[in-house]
One Martini backbone bead per residue (centre of mass of N, CA, C, O) as a GRO file, in nm:
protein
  504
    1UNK     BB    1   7.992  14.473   7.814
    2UNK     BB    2   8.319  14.538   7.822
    3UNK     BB    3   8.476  14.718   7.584
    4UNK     BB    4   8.628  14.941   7.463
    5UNK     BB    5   8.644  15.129   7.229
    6UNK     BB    6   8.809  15.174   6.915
    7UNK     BB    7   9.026  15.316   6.680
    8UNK     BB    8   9.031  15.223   6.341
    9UNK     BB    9   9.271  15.335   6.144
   10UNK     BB   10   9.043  15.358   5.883
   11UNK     BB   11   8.861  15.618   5.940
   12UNK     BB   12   9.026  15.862   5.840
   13UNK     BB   13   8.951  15.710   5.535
   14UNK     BB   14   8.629  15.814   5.519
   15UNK     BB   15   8.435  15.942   5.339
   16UNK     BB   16   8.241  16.242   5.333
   17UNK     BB   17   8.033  16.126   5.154
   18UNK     BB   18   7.695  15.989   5.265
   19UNK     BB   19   7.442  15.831   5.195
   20UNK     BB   20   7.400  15.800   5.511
   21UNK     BB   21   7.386  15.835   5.826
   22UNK     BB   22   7.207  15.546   5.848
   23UNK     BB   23   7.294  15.223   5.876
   24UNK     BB   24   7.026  14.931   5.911
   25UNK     BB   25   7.066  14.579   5.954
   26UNK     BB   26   6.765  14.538   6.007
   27UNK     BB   27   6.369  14.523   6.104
   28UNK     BB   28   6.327  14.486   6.379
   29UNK     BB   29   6.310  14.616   6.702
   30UNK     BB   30   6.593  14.763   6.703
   31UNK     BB   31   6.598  14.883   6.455
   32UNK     BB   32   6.373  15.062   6.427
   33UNK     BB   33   6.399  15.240   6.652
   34UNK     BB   34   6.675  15.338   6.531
   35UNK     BB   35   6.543  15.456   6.283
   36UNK     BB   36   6.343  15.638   6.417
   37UNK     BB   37   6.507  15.815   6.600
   38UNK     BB   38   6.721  15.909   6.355
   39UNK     BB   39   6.498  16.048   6.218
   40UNK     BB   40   6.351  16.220   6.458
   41UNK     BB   41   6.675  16.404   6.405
   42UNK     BB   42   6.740  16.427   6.073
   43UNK     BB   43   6.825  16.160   5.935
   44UNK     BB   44   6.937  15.963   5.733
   45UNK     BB   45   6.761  15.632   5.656
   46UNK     BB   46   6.818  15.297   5.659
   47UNK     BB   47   6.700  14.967   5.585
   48UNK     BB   48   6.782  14.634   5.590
   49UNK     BB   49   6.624  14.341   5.403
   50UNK     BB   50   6.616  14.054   5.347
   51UNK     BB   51   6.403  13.939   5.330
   52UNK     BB   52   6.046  14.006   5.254
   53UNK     BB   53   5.982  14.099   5.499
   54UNK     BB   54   5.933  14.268   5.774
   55UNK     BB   55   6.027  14.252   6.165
   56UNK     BB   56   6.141  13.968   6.178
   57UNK     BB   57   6.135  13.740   6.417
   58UNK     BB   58   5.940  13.892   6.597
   59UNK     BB   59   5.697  13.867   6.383
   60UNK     BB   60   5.716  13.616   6.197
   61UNK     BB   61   5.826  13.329   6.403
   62UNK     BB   62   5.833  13.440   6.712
   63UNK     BB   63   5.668  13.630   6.892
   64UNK     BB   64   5.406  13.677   6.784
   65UNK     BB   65   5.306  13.397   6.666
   66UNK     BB   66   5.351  13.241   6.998
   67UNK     BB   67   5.151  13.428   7.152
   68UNK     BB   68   4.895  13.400   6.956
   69UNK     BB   69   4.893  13.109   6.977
   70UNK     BB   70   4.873  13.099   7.293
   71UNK     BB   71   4.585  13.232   7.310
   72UNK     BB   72   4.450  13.061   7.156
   73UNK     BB   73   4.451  12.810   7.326
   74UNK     BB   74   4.329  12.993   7.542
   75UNK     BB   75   4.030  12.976   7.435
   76UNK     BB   76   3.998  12.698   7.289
   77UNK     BB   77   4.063  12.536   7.585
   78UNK     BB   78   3.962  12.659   7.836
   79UNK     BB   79   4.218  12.654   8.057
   80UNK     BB   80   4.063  12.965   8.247
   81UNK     BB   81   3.818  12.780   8.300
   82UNK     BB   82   3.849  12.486   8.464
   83UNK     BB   83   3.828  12.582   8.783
   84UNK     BB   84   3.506  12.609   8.722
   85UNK     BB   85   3.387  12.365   8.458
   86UNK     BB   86   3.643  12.191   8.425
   87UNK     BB   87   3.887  11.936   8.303
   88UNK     BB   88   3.650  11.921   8.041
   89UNK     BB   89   3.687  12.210   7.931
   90UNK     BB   90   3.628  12.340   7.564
   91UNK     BB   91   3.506  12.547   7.320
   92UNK     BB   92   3.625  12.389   7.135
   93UNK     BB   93   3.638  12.082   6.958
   94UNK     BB   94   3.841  11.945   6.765
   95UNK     BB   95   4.141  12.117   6.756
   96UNK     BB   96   4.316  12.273   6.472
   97UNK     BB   97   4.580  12.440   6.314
   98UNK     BB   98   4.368  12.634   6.198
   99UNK     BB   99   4.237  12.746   6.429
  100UNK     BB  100   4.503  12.909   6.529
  101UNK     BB  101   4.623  13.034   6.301
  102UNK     BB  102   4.428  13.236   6.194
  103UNK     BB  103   4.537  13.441   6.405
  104UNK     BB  104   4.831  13.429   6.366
  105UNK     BB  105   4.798  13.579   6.054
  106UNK     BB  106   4.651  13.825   6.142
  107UNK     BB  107   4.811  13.954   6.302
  108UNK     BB  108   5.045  13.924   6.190
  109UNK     BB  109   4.985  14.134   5.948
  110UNK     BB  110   4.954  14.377   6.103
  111UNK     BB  111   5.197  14.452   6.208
  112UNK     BB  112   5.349  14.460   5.965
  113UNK     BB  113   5.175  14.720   5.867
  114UNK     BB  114   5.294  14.920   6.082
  115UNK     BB  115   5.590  14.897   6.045
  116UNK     BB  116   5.577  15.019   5.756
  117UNK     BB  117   5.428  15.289   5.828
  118UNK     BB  118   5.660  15.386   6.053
  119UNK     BB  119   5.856  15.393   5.871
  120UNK     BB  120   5.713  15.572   5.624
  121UNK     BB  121   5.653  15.846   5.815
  122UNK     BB  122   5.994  15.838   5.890
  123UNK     BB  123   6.170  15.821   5.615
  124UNK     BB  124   6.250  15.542   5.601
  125UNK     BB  125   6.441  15.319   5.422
  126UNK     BB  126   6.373  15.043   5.241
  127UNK     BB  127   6.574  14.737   5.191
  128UNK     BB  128   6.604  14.490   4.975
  129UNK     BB  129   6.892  14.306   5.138
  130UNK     BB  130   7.215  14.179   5.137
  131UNK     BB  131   7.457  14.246   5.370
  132UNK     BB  132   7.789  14.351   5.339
  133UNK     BB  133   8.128  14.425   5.408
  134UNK     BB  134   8.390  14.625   5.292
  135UNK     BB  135   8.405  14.863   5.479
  136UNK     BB  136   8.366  15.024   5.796
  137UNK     BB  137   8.141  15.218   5.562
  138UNK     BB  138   8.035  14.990   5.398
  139UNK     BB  139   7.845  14.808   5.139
  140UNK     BB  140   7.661  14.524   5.018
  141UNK     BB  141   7.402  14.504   4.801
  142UNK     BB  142   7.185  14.214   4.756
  143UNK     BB  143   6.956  14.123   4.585
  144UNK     BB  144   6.666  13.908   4.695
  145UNK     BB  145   6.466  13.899   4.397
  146UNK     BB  146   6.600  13.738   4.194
  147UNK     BB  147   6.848  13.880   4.030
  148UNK     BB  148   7.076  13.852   3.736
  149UNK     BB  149   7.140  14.189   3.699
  150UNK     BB  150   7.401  14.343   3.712
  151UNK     BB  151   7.252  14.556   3.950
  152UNK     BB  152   7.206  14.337   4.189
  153UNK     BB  153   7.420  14.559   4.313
  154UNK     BB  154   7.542  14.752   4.569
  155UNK     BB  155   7.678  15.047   4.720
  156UNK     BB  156   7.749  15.197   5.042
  157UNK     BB  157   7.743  15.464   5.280
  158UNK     BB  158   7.803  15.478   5.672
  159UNK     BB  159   7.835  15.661   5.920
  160UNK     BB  160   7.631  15.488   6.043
  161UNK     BB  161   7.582  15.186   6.228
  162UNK     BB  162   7.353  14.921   6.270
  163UNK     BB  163   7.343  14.612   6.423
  164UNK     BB  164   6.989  14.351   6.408
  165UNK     BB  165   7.027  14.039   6.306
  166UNK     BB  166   7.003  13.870   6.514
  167UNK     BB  167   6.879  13.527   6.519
  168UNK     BB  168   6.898  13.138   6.502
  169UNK     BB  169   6.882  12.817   6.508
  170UNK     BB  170   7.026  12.603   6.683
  171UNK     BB  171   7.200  12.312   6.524
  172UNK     BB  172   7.240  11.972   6.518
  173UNK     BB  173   7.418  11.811   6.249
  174UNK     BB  174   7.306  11.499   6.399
  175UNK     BB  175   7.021  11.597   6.306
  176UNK     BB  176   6.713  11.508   6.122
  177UNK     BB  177   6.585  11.796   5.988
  178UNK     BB  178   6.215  11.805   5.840
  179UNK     BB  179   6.006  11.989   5.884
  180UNK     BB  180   5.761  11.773   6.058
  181UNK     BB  181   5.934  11.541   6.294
  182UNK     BB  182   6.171  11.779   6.313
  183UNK     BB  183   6.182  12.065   6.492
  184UNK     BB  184   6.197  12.402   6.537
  185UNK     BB  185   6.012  12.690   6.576
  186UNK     BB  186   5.980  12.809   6.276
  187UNK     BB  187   5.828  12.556   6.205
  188UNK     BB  188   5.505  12.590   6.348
  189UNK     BB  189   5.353  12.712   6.102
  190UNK     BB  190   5.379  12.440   5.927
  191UNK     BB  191   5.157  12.278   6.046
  192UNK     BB  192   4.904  12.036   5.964
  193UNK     BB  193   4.884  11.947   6.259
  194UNK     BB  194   4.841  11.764   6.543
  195UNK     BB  195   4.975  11.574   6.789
  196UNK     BB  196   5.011  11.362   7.040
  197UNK     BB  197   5.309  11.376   7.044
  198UNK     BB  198   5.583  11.548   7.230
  199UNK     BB  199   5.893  11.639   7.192
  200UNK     BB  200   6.152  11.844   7.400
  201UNK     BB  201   6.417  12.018   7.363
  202UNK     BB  202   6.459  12.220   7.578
  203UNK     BB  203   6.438  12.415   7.902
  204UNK     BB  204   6.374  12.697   7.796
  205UNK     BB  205   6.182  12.926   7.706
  206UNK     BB  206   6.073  12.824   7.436
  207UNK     BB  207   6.060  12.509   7.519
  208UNK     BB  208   5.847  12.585   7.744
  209UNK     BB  209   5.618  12.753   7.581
  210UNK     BB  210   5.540  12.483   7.410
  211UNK     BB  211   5.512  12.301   7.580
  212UNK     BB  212   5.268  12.406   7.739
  213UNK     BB  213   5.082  12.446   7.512
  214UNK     BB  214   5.030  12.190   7.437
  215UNK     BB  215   4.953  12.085   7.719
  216UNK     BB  216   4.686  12.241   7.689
  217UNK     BB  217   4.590  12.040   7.438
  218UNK     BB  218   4.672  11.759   7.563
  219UNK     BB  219   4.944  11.707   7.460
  220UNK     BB  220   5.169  11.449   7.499
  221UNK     BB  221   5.467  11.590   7.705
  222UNK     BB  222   5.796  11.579   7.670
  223UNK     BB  223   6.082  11.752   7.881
  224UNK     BB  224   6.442  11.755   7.772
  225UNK     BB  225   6.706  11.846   8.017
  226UNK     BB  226   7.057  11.871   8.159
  227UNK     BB  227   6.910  12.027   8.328
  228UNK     BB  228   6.802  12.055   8.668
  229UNK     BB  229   6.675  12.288   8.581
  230UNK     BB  230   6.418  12.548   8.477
  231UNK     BB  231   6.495  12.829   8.480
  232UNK     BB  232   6.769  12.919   8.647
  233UNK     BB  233   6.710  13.263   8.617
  234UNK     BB  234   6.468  13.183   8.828
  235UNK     BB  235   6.319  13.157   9.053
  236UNK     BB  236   6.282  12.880   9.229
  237UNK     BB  237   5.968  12.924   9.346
  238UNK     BB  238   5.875  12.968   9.017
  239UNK     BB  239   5.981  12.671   8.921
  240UNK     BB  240   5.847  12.490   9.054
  241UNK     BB  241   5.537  12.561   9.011
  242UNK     BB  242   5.578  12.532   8.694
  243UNK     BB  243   5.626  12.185   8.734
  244UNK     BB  244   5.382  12.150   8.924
  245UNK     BB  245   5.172  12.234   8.652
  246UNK     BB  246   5.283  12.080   8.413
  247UNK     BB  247   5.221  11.816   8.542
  248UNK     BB  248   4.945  11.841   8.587
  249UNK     BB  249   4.949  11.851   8.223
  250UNK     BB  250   5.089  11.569   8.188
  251UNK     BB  251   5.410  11.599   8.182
  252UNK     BB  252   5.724  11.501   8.108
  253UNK     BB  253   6.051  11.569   8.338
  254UNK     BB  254   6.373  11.566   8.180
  255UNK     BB  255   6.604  11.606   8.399
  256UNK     BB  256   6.948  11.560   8.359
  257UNK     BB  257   6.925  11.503   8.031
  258UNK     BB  258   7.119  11.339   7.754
  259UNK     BB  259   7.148  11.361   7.420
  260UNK     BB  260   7.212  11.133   7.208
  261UNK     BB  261   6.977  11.028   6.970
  262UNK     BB  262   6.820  11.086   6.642
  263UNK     BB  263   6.518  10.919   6.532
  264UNK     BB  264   6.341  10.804   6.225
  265UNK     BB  265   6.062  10.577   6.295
  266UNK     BB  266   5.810  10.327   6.246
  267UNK     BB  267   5.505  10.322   6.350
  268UNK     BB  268   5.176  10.227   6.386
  269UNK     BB  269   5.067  10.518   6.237
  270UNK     BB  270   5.334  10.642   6.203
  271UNK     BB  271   5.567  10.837   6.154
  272UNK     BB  272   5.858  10.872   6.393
  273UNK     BB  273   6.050  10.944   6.725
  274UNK     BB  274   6.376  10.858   6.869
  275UNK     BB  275   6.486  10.894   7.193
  276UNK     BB  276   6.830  10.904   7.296
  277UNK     BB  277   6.943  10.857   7.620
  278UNK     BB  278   7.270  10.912   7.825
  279UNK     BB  279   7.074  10.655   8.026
  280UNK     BB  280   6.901  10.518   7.812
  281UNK     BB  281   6.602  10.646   7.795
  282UNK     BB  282   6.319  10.641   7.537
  283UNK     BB  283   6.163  10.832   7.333
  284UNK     BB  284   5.853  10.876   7.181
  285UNK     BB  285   5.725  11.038   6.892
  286UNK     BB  286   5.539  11.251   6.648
  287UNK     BB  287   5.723  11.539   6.768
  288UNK     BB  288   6.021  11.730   6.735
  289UNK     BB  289   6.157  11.989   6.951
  290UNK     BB  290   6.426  12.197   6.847
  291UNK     BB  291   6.562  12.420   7.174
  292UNK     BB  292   6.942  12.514   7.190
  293UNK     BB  293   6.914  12.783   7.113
  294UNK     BB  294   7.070  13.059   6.972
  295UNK     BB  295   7.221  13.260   6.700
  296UNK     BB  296   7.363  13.438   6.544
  297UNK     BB  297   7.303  13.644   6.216
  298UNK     BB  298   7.696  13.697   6.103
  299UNK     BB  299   7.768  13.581   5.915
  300UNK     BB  300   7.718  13.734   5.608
  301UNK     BB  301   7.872  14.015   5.708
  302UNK     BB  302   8.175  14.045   5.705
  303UNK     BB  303   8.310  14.129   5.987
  304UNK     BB  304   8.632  14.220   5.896
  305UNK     BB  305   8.598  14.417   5.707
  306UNK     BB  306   8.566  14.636   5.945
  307UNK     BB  307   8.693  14.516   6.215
  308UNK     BB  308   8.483  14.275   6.326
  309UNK     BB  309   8.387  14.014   6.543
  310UNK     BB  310   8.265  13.686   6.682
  311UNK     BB  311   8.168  13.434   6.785
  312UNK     BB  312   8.062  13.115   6.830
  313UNK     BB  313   7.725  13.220   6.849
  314UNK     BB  314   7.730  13.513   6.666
  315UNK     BB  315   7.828  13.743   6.843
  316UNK     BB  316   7.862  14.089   7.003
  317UNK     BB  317   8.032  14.305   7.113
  318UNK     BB  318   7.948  14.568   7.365
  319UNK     BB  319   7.924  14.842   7.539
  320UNK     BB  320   7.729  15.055   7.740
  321UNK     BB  321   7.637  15.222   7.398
  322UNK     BB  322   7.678  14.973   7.158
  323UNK     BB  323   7.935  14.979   7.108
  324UNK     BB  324   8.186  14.853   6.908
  325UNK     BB  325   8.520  14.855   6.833
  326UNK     BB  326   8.354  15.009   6.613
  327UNK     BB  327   8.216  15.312   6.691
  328UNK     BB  328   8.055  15.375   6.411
  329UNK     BB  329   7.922  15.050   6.515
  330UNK     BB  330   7.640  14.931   6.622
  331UNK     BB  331   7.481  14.684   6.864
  332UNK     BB  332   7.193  14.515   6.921
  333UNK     BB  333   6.995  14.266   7.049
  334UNK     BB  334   7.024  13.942   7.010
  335UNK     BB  335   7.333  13.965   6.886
  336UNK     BB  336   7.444  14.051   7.233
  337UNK     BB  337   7.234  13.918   7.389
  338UNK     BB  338   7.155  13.926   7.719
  339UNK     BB  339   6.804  13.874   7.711
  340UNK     BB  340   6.671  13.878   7.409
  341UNK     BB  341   6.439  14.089   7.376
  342UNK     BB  342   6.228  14.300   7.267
  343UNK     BB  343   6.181  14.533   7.433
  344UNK     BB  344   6.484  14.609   7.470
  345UNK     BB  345   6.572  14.625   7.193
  346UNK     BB  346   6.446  14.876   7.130
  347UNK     BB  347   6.615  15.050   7.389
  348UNK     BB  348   6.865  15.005   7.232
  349UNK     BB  349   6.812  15.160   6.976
  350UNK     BB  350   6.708  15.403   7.085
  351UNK     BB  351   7.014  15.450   7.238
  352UNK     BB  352   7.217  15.430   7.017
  353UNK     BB  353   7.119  15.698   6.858
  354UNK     BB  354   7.152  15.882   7.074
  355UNK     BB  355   7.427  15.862   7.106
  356UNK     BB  356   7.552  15.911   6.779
  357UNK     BB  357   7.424  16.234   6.815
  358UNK     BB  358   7.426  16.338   7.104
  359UNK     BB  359   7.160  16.221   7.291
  360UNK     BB  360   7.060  16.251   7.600
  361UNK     BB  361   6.984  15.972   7.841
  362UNK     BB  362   6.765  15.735   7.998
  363UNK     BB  363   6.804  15.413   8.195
  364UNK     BB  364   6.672  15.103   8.316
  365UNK     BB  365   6.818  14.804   8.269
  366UNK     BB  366   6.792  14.642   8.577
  367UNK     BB  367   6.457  14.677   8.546
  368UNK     BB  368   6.386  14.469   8.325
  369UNK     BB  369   6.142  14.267   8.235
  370UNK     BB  370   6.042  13.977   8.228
  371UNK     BB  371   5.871  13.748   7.976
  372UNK     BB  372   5.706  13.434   8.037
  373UNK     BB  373   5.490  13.240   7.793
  374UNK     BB  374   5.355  13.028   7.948
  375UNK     BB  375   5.180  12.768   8.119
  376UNK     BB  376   5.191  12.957   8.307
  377UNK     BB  377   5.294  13.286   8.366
  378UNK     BB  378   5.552  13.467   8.385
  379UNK     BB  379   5.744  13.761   8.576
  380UNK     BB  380   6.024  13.961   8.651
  381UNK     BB  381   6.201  14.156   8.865
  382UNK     BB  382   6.526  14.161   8.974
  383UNK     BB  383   6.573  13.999   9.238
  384UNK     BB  384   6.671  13.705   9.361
  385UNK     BB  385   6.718  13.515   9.595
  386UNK     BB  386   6.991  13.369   9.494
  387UNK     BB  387   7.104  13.647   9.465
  388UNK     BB  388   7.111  13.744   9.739
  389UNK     BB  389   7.235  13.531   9.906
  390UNK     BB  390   7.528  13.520   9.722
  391UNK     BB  391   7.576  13.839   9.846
  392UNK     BB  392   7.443  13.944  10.109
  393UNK     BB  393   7.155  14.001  10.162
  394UNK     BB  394   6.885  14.096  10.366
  395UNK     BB  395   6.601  13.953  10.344
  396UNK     BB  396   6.264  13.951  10.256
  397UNK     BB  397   5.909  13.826  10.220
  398UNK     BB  398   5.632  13.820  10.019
  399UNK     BB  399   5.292  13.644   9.953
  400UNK     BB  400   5.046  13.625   9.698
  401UNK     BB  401   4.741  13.425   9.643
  402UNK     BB  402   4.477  13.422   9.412
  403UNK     BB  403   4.308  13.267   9.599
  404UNK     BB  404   4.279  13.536   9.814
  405UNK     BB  405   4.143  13.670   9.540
  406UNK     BB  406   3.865  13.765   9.389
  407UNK     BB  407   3.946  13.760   9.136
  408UNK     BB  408   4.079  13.445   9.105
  409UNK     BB  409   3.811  13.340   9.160
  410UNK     BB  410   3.658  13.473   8.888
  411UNK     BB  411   3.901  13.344   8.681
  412UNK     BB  412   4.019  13.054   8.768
  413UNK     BB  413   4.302  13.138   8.950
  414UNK     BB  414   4.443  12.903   9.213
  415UNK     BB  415   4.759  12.906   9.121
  416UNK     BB  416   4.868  13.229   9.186
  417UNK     BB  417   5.149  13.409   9.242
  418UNK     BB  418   5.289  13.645   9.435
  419UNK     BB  419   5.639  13.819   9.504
  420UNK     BB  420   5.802  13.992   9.768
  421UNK     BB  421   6.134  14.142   9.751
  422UNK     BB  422   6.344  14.294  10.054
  423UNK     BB  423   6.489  14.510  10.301
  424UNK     BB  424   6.486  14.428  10.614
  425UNK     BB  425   6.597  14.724  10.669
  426UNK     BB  426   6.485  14.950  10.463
  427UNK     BB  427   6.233  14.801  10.279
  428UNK     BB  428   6.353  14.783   9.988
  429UNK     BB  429   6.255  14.690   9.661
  430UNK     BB  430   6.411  14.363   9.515
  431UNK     BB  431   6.134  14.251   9.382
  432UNK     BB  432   5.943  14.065   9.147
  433UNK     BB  433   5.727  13.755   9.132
  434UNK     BB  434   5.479  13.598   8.859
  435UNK     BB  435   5.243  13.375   8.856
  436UNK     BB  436   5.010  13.398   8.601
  437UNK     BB  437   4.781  13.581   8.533
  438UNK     BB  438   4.894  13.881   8.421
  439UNK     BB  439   5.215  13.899   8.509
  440UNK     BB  440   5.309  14.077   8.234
  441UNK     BB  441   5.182  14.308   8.351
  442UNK     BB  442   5.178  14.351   8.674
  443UNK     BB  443   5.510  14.391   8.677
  444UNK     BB  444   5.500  14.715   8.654
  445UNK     BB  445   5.435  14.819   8.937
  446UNK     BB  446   5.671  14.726   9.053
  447UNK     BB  447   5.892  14.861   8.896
  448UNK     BB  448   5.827  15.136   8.951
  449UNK     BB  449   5.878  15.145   9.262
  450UNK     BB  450   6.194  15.067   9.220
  451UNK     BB  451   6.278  15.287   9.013
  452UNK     BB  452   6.176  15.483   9.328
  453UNK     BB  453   6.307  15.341   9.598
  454UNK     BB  454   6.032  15.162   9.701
  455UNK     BB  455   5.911  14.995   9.909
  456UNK     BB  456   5.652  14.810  10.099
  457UNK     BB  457   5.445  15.038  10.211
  458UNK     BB  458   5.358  15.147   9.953
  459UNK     BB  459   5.119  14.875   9.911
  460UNK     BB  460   4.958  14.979  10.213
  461UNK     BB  461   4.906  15.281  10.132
  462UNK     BB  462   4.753  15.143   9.847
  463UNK     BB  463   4.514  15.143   9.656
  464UNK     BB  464   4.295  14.914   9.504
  465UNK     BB  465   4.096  14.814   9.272
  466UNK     BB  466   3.771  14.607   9.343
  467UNK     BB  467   3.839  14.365   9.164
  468UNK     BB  468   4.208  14.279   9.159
  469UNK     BB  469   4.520  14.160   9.127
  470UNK     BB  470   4.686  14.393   9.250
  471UNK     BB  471   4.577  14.292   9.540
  472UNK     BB  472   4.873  14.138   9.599
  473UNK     BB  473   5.073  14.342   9.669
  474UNK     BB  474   4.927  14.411   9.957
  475UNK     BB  475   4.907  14.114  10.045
  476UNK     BB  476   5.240  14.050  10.044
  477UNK     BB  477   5.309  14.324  10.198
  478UNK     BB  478   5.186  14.226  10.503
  479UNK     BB  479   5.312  13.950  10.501
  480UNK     BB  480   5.624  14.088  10.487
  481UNK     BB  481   5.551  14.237  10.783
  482UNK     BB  482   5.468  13.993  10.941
  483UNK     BB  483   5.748  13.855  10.959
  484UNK     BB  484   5.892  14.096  11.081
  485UNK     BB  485   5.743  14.194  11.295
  486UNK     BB  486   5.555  14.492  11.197
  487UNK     BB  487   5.511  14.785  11.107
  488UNK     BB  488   5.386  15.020  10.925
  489UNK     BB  489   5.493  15.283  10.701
  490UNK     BB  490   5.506  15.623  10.635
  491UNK     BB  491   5.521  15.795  10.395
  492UNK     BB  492   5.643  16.059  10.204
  493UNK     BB  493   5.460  16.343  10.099
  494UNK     BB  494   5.433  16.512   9.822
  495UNK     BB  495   5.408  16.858   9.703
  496UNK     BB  496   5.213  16.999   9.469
  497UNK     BB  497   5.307  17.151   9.185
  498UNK     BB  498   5.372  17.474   9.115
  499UNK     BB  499   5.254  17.683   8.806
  500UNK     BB  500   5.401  17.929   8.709
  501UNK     BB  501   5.093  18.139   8.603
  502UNK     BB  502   4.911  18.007   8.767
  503UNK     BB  503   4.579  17.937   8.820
  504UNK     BB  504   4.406  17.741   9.126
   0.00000   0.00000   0.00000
């Protein structure tokens, strides 16, 4: 998000009369929000949507998906319960891809259900078509329903424009992939079988993902990357954690390693993938998961036309308004980079709309949650230590673990951290990471206390329900506080607002 906006030549002779006030290209968590924002405003809007269903990737083959795969996962191979019942529990014998699919079907389906709801509840109009520019405020919609009637394309124009058209996986042309032993992760969901061994090319959180889940039921697990580390932008001592769990669940850890060559090959029992590696050591598994990284899905919108273009990635620039260099034309979600995230994602369409028509807006984007659910699940907010470190911040942490916490015993996760990175002079707190059960939900608290410029005696002074995963906060808290050889303080205490006109 570098550059300004600049007005093209040609917006000046932009038709008076506009089909829509807002049309939306694409219908994820961006688009969708962005929608709905400028409905609740009272714009005419339309959201255009290729598929044959709404929701984009993070609904179809994405986030819902994957996290309800994950969930099928942990219950059906009892993984949460394994510290306490032993490490060869779980709830049924021989779990098989229908097993997991069953869950992960009824969620997608409720999902589309709501999303449908929610976009007609605030008359949105919704287009199946798959859309193209053709200049600054037009576009060309082309039935995607497979009519080869003159009628099958039309024309729109909209004063403002959204792109939400997310991304697609990225592909390397040199790789014959089949979706069946070499796959994408959009193909998880077309599985027949659960395979016996498992390669993972990419390193990232996808691919982590996966490679985590197979290897929680069982299956043998090699992951591939040539990087040094998994997950270089999560503190380094939570991916230390996350490969020594991960190696605990027999996986093997090809960190470091370029691939050479993928090739289908005949197995003893089946036929299989022989990966060669630019070391010379060779992987053989029953399928390949390739994993290395996602591209704008922004080829087919013929973005010259608008006058904007986008990278080699596929990816489009935005300011901080989210507006492209065509100033009413704004690009939200995965398509614009780094996060990625669907939570963020949202707040970008709804952000980009409220700019679009002068509504003023507050967010603190700098403190967005990140939440990787791998097996443990991950959650990390603001600064972790190497970004301290390089910047030149003095701070301090405090940890605690899962197992000095009643809950943690409870539910027998006894290898979960929670840490508090703090400014040893100020003692605000300036980052939250925590592995383990519940991290994706727990990393909230903190995140809230950072919002409000609070403290680490913040949690030293806060009672916690009892028993909570939630008081490893409180536990952290002292722990960085006796680092420190000091005393917690008490904070000032805000005086309760009372309501002019009103009898207390």
């Amino acid at each position: 998000m570098t550059h300004e906006a600049v007005l093209p030549p040609d917006v000046a002779a932009a038709p008076a009369d506009f089909t829509y006030d807002l049309l939306v290209i694409g219908s994820g968590p961006g688009g969708q929000r962005a929608a709905i924002q400028a409905a609740k405003l009272g714009k005419k809007v339309a959201v255009v949507e290729r598929k044959a269903v709404v929701g984009g990737v993070c609904t179809n083959t994405g986030t819902i998906p994957s996290k309800t795969f994950r969930e099928a996962i942990m219950h059906l191979s009892g993984y949460n319960e394994r510290g306490l019942y032993g490490a060869s529990y779980s709830v049924k014998d021989d779990i098989g891809v229908e097993d997991l699919l069953r869950r992960t079907t009824s969620v997608i389906g409720h999902e589309l259900d709501v999303v449908r709801a929610q976009l007609h509840r605030n008359r949105v109009e919704v287009i199946s078509a798959e859309a193209s520019f053709i200049g600054p405020h037009t576009l060309r919609l082309r039935d995607v329903r497979g009519k080869n009637t003159g009628d099958s394309w039309r024309d729109v124009t909209a004063r403002q424009i959204v792109i939400a058209v997310g991304t697609k996986a990225a592909r390397d042309p040199g790789i014959p992939f089949d979706g069946k032993r070499i796959l994408i992760s959009d193909d998880i969901l077309d599985l027949t079988e659960l395979p016996r061994t498992v390669a993972v090319i990419g390193g990232g959180v996808i691919g982590c993902e996966y490679a985590s889940m197979f290897a929680a039921l069982g299956v043998r697990v090699t992951l591939i990357d040539k990087r040094p580390r998994l997950l270089d932008f999560i503190d380094h001592e939570i991916t230390d954690i996350l490969a020594y769990q991960l190696r605990q669940n027999r996986m093997t850890l090809r960190l470091g390693e370029a691939v050479h060559k993928v090739e289908k090959v005949q197995g003893a029992r089946c036929e299989q993938v022989r990966i060669v590696l630019a070391s010379g050591k060779e992987v053989t598994s029953d399928l390949v998961l390739y994993s290395i990284g996602r591209i704008g899905a922004t080829a087919r919108l013929n973005l010259e036309a608008a006058g904007l273009s986008a990278d080699s990635r596929g990816r489009i620039d935005v300011n901080a308004h989210y507006q492209t260099a065509v100033p009413h034309i704004y690009a939200v979600g995965d398509v614009i980079g780094f996060p990625s995230l669907a939570s963020v994602s949202m707040e970008q369409g709804r952000l980009a709309a409220c700019h679009a028509y002068g509504v003023p807006t507050q967010s603190v984007p700098e403190l967005f949650p990140y939440g990787i659910y791998t097996i443990p699940e991950i959650s990390t907010v603001g600064k972790n230590e190497e970004e301290l470190t390089q910047a030149g911040v003095p701070y301090e942490i405090g940890k605690a673990q899962y197992r000095e916490i009643a809950r943690g015993q409870i539910i027998g996760d006894e290898q979960g951290t929670l840490k508090l990175i703090f400014n040893m002079d100020t003692r605000e707190l300036l980052g939250v990471h925590i592995i383990g059960t519940g991290a994706s939900e727990l990393i909230h608290i903190g995140q809230a206390v950072m919002a409000f410029g609070g403290t680490v005696d913040y949690f030293v002074n806060t009672v916690f329900n009892y028993p909570t995963l939630a008081e490893c906060y409180k536990t952290a808290a002292f722990d960085g506080i006796n680092r420190l050889g000091s005393a917690p303080t008490l904070e000032p205490k805000l005086e309760p607002v009372r309501e002019v006109g009103v009898v207390v």
